[in-house]
N, CA, C and O atoms as a GROMACS GRO file, in nm:
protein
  432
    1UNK      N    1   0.084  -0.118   0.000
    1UNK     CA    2   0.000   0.000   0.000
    1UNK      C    3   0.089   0.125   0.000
    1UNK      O    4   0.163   0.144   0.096
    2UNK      N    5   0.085   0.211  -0.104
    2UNK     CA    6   0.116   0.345  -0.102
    2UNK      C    7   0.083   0.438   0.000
    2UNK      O    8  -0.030   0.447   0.048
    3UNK      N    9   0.207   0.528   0.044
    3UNK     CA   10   0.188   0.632   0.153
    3UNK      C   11   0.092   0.751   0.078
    3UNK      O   12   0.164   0.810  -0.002
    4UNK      N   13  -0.032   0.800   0.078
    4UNK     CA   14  -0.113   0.918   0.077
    4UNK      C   15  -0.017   1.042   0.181
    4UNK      O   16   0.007   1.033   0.302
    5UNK      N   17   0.021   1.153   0.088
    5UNK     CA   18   0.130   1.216   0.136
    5UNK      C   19  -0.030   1.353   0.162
    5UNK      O   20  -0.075   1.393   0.269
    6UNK      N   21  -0.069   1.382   0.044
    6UNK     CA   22  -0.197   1.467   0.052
    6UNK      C   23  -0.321   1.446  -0.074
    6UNK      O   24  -0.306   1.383  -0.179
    7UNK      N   25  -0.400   1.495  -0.044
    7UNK     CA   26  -0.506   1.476  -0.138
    7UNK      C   27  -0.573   1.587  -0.131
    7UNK      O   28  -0.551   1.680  -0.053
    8UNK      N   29  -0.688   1.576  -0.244
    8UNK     CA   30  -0.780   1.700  -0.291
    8UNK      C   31  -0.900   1.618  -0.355
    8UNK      O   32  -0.886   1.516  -0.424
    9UNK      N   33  -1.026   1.681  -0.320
    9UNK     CA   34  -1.136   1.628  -0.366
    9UNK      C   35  -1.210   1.722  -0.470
    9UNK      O   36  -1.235   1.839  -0.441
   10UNK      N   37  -1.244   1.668  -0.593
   10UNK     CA   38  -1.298   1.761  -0.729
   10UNK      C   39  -1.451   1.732  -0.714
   10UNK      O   40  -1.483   1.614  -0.705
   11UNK      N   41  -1.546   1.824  -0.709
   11UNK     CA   42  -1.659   1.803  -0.771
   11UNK      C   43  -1.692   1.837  -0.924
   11UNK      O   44  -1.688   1.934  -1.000
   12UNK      N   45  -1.720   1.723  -0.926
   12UNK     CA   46  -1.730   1.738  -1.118
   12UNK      C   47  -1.918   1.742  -1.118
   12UNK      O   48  -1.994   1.711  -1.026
   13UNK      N   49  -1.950   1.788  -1.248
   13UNK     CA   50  -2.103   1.765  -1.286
   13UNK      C   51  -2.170   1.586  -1.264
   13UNK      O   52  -2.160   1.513  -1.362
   14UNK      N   53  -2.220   1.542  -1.164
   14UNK     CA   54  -2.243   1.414  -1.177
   14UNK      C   55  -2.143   1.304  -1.135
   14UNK      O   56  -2.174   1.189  -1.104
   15UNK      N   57  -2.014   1.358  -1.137
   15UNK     CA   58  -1.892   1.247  -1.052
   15UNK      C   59  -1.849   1.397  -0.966
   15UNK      O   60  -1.891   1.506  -0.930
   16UNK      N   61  -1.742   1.316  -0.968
   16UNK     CA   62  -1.594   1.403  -0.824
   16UNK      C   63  -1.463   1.318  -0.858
   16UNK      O   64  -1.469   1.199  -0.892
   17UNK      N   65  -1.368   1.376  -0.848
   17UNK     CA   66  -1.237   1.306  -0.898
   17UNK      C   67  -1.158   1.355  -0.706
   17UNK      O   68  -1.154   1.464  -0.648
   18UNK      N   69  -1.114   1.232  -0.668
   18UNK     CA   70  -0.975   1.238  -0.603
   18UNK      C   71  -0.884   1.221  -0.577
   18UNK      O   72  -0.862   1.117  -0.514
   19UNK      N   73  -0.796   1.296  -0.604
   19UNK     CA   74  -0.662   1.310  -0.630
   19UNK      C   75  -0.585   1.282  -0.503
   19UNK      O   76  -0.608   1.342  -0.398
   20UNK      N   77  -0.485   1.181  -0.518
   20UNK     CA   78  -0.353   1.183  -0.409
   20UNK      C   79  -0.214   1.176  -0.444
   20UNK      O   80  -0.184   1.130  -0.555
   21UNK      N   81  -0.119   1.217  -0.361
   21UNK     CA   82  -0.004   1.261  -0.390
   21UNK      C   83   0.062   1.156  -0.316
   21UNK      O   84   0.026   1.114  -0.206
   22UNK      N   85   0.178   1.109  -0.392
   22UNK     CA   86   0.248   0.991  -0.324
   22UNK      C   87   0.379   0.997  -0.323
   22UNK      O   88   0.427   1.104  -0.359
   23UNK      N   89   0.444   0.921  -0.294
   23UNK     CA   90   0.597   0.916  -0.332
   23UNK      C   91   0.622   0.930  -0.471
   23UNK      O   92   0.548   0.888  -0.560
   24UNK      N   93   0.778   1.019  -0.492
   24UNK     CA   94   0.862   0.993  -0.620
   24UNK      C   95   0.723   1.074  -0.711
   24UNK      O   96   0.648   1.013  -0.787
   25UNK      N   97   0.716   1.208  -0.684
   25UNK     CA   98   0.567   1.275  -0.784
   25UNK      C   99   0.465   1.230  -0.819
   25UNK      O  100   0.391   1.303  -0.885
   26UNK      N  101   0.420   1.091  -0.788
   26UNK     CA  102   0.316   1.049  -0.845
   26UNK      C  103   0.153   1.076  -0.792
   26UNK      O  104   0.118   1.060  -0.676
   27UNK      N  105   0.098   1.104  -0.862
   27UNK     CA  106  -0.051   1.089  -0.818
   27UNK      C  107  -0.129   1.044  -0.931
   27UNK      O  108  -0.108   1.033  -1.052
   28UNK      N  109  -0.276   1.011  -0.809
   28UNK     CA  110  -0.316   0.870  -0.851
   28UNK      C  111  -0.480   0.948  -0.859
   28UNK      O  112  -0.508   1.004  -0.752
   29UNK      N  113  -0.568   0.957  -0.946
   29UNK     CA  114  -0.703   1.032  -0.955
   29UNK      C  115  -0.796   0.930  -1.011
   29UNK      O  116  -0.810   0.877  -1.121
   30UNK      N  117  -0.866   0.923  -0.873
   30UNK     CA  118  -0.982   0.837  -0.815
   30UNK      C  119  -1.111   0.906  -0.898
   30UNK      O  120  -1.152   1.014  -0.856
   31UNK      N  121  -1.160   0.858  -0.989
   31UNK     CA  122  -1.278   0.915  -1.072
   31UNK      C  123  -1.396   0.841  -1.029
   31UNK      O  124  -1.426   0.734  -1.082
   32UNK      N  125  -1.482   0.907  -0.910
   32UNK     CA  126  -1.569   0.813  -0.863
   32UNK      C  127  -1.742   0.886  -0.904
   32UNK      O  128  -1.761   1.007  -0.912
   33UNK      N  129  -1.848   0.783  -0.924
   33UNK     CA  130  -1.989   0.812  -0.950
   33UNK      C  131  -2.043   0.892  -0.836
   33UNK      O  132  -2.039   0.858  -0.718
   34UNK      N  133  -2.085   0.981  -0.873
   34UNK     CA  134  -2.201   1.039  -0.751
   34UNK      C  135  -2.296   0.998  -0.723
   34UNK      O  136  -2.321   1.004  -0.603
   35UNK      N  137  -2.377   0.950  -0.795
   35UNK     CA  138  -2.509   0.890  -0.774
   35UNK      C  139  -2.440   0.770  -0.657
   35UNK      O  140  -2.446   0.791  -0.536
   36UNK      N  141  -2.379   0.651  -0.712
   36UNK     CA  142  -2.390   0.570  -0.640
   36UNK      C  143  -2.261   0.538  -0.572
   36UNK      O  144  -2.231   0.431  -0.518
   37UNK      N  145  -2.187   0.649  -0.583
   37UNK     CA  146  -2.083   0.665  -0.437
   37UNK      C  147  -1.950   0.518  -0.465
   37UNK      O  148  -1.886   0.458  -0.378
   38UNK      N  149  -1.947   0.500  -0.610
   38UNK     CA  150  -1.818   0.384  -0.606
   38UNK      C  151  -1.727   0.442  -0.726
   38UNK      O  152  -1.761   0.520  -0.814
   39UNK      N  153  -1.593   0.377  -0.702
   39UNK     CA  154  -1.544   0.367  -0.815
   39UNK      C  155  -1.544   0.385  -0.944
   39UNK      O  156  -1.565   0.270  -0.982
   40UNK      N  157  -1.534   0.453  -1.045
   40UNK     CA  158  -1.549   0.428  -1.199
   40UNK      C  159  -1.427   0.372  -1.217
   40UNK      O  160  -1.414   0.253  -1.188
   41UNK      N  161  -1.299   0.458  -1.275
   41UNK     CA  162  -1.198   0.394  -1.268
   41UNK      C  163  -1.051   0.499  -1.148
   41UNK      O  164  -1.062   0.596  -1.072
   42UNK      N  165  -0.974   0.443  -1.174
   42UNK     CA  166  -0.839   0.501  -1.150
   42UNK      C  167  -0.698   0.482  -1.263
   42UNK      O  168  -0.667   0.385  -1.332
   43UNK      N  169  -0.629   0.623  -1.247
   43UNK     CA  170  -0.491   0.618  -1.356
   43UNK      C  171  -0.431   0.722  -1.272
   43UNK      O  172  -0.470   0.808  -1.193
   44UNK      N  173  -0.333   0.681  -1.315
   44UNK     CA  174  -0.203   0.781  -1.232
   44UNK      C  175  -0.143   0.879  -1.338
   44UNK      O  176  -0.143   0.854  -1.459
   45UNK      N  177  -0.092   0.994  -1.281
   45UNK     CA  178   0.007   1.069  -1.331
   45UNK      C  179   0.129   1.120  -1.270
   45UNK      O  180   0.122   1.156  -1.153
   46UNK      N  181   0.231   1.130  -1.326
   46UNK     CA  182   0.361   1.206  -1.256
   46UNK      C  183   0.424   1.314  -1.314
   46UNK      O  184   0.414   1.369  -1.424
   47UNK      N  185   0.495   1.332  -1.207
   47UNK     CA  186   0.576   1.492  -1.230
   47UNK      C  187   0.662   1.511  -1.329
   47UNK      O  188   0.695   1.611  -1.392
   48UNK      N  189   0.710   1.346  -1.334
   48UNK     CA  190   0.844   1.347  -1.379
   48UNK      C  191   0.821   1.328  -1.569
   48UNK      O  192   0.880   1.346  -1.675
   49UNK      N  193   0.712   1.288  -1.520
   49UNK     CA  194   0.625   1.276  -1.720
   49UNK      C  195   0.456   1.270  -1.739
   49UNK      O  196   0.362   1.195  -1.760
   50UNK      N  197   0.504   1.448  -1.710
   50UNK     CA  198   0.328   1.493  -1.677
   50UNK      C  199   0.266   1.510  -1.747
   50UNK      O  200   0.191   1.601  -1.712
   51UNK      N  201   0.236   1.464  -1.867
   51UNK     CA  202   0.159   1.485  -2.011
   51UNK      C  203   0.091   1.331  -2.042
   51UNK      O  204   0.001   1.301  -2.121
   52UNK      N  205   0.164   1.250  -1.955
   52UNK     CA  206   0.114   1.100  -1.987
   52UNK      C  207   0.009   1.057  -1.854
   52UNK      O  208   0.040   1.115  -1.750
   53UNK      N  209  -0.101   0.971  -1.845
   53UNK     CA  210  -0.186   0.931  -1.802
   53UNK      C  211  -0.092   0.800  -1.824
   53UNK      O  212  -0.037   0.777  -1.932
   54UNK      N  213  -0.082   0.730  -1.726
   54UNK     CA  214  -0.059   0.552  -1.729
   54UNK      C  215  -0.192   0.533  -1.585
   54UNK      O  216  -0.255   0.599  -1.503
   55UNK      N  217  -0.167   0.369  -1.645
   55UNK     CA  218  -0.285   0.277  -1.563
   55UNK      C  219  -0.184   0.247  -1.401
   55UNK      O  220  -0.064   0.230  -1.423
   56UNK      N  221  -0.204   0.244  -1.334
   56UNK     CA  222  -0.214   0.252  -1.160
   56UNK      C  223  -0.072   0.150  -1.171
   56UNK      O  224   0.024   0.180  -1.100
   57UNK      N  225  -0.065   0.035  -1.259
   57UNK     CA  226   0.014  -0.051  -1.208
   57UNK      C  227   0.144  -0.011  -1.290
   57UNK      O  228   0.231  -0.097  -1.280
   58UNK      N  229   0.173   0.079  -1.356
   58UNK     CA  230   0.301   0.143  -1.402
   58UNK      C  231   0.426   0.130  -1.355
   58UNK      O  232   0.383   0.090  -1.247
   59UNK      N  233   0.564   0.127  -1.337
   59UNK     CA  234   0.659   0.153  -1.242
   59UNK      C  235   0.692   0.311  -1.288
   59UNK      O  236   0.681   0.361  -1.400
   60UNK      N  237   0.733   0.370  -1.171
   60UNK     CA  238   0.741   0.512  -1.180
   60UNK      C  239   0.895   0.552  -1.280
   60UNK      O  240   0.982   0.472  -1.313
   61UNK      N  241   0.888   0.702  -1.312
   61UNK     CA  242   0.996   0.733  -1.408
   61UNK      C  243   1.146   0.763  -1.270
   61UNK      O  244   1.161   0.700  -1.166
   62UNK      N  245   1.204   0.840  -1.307
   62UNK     CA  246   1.348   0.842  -1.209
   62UNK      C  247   1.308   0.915  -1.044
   62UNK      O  248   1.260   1.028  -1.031
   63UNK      N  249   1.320   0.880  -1.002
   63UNK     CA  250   1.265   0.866  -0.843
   63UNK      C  251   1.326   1.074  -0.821
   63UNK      O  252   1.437   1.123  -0.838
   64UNK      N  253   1.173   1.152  -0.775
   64UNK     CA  254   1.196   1.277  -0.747
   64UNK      C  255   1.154   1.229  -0.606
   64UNK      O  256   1.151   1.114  -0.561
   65UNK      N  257   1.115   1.367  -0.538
   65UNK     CA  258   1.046   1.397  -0.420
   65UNK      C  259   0.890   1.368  -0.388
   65UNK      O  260   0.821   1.383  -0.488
   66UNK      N  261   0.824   1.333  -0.285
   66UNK     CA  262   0.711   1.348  -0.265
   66UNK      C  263   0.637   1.462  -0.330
   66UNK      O  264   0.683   1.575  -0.349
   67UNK      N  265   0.497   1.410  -0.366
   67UNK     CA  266   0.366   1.588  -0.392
   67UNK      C  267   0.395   1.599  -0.250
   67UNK      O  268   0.404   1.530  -0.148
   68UNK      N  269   0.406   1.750  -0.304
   68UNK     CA  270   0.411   1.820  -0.140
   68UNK      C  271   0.263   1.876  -0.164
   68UNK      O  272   0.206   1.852  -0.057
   69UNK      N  273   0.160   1.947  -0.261
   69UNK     CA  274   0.011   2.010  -0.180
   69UNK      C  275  -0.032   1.952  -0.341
   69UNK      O  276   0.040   1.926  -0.438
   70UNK      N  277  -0.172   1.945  -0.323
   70UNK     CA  278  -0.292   1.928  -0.449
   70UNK      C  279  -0.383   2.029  -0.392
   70UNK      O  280  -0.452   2.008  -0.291
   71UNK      N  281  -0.380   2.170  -0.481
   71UNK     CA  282  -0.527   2.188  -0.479
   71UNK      C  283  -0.603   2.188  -0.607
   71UNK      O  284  -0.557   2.194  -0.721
   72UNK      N  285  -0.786   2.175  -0.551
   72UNK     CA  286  -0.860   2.215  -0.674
   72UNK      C  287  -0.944   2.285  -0.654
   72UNK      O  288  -1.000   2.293  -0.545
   73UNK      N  289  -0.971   2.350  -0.751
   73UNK     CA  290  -1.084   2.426  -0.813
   73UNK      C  291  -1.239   2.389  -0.771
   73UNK      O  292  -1.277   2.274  -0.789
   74UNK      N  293  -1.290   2.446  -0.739
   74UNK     CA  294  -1.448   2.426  -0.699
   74UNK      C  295  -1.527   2.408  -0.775
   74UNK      O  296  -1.603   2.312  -0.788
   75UNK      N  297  -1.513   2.532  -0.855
   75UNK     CA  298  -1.593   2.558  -0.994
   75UNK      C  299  -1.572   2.455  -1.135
   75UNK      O  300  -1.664   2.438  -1.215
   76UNK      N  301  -1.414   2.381  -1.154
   76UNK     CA  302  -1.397   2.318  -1.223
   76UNK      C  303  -1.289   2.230  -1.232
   76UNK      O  304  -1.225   2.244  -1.128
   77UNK      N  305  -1.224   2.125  -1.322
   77UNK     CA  306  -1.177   2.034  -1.261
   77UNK      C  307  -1.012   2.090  -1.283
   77UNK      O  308  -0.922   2.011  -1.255
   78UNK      N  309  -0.994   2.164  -1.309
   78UNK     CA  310  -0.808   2.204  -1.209
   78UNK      C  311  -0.759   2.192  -1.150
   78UNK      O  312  -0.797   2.218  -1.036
   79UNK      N  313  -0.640   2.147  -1.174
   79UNK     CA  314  -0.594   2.090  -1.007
   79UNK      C  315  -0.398   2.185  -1.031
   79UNK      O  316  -0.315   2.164  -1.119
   80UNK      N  317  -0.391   2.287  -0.909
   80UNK     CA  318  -0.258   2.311  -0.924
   80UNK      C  319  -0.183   2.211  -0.821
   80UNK      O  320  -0.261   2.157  -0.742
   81UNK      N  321  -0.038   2.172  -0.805
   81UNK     CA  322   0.024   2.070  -0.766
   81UNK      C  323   0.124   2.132  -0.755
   81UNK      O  324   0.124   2.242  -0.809
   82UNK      N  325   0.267   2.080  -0.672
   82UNK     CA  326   0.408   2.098  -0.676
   82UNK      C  327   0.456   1.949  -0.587
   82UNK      O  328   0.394   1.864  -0.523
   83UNK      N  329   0.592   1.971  -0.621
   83UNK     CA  330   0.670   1.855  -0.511
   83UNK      C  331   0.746   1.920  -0.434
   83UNK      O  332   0.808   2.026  -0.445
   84UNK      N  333   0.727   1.798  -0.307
   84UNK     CA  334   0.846   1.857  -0.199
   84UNK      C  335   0.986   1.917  -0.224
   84UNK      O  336   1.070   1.832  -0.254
   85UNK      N  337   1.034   2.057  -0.217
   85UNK     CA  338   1.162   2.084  -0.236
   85UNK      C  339   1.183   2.183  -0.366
   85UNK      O  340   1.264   2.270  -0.398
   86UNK      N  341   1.073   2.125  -0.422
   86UNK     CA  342   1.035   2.190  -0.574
   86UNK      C  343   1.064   2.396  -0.569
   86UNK      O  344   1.058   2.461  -0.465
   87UNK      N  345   1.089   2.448  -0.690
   87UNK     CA  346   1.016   2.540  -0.765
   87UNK      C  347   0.912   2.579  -0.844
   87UNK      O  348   0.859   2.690  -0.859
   88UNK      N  349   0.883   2.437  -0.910
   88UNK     CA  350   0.793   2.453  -1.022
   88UNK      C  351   0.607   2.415  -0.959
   88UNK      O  352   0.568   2.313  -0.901
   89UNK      N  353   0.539   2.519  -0.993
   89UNK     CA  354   0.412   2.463  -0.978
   89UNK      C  355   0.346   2.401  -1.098
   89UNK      O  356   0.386   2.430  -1.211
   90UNK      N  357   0.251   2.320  -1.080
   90UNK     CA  358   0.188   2.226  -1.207
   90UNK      C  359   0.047   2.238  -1.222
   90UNK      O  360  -0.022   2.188  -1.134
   91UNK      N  361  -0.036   2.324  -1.366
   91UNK     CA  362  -0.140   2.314  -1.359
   91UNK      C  363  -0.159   2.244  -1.455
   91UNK      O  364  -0.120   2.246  -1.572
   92UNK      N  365  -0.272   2.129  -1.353
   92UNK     CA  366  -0.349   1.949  -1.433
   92UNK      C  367  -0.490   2.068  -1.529
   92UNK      O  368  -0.516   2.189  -1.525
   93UNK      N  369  -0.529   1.982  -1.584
   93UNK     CA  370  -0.636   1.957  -1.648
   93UNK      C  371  -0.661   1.863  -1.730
   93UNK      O  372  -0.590   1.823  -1.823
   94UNK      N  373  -0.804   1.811  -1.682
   94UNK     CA  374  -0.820   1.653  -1.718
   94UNK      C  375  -0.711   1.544  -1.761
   94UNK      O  376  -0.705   1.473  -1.862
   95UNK      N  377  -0.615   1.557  -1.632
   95UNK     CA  378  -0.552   1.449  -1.544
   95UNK      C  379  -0.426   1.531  -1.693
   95UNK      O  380  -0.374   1.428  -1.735
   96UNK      N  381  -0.383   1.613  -1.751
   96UNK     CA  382  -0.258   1.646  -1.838
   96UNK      C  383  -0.200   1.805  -1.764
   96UNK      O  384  -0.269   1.895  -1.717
   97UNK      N  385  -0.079   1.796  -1.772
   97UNK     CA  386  -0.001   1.911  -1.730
   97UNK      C  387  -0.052   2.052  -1.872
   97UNK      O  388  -0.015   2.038  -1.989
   98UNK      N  389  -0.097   2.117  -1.846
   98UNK     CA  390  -0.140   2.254  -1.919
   98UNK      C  391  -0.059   2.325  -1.931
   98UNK      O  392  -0.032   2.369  -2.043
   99UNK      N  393   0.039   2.381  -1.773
   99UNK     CA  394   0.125   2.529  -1.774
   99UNK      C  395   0.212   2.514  -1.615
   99UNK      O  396   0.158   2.528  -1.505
  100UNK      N  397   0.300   2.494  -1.629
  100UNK     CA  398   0.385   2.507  -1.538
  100UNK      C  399   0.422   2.668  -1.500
  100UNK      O  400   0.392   2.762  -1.574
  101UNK      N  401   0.487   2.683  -1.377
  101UNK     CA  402   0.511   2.774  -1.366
  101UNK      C  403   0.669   2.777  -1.266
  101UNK      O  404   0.653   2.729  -1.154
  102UNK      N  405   0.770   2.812  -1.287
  102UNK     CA  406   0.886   2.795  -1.243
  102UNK      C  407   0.861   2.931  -1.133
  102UNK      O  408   0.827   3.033  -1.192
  103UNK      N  409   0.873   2.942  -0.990
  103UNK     CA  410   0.904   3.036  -0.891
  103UNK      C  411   0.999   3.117  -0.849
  103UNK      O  412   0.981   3.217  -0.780
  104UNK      N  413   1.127   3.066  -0.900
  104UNK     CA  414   1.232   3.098  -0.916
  104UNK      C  415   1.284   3.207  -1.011
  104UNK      O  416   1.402   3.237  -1.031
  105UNK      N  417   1.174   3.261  -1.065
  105UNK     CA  418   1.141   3.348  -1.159
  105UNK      C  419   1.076   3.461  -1.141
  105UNK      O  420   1.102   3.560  -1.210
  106UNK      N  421   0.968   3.464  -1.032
  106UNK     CA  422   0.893   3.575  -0.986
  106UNK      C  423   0.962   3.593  -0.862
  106UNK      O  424   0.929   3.707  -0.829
  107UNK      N  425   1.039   3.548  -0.774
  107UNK     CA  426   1.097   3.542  -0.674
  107UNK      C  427   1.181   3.682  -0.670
  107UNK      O  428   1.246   3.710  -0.771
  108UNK      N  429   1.183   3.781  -0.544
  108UNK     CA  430   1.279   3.926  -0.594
  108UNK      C  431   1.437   3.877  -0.566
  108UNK      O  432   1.530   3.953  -0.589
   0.00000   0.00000   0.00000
């Protein structure tokens, strides 16, 4: 069993997606039914190759840091992200990296 480092809960129209953050960047987004409160499916994504969706049983890419925070969006399904130690923040949409943002950059 994987360590849950943090998580974030999405309300979507009719589901909710939740997201957890694990070791080595990975997270894992729980796409579950509203009506009847189970499972649909699960797929993982990582930091280290954030444009790809793989299925849960993957082995991870070169070992980073823990997700250090997941948040989301209320209104819609966004999720910004970073890792422990990190600069870079990560904005998901529908489970793909959109726009990073390096900190180290706005920093005075």
């Amino acid at each position: 069993m994987e360590k849950i480092h943090v998580f974030c809960i999405l309300p979507l129209i009719g589901n909710w997606q939740i997201w957890t953050g694990h070791e080595n960047g990975k997270m894992i987004v729980h796409n579950m039914s509203g009506n009847k409160i189970q499972l649909i499916y699960s797929a993982s994504v990582n930091h280290s190759s954030p444009t790809k969706m793989n299925a849960t049983n993957i082995k991870n890419g070169p070992e980073i840091s823990p997700v250090k925070f997941i948040v989301g969006s209320s209104m819609n399904s966004h999720v910004w992200s970073s890792i422990e130690g990190g600069s870079t923040l990560y904005f998901w949409e529908n489970c793909s990296v959109r726009k990073t943002l390096d900190c180290r950059k706005i920093l005075p």
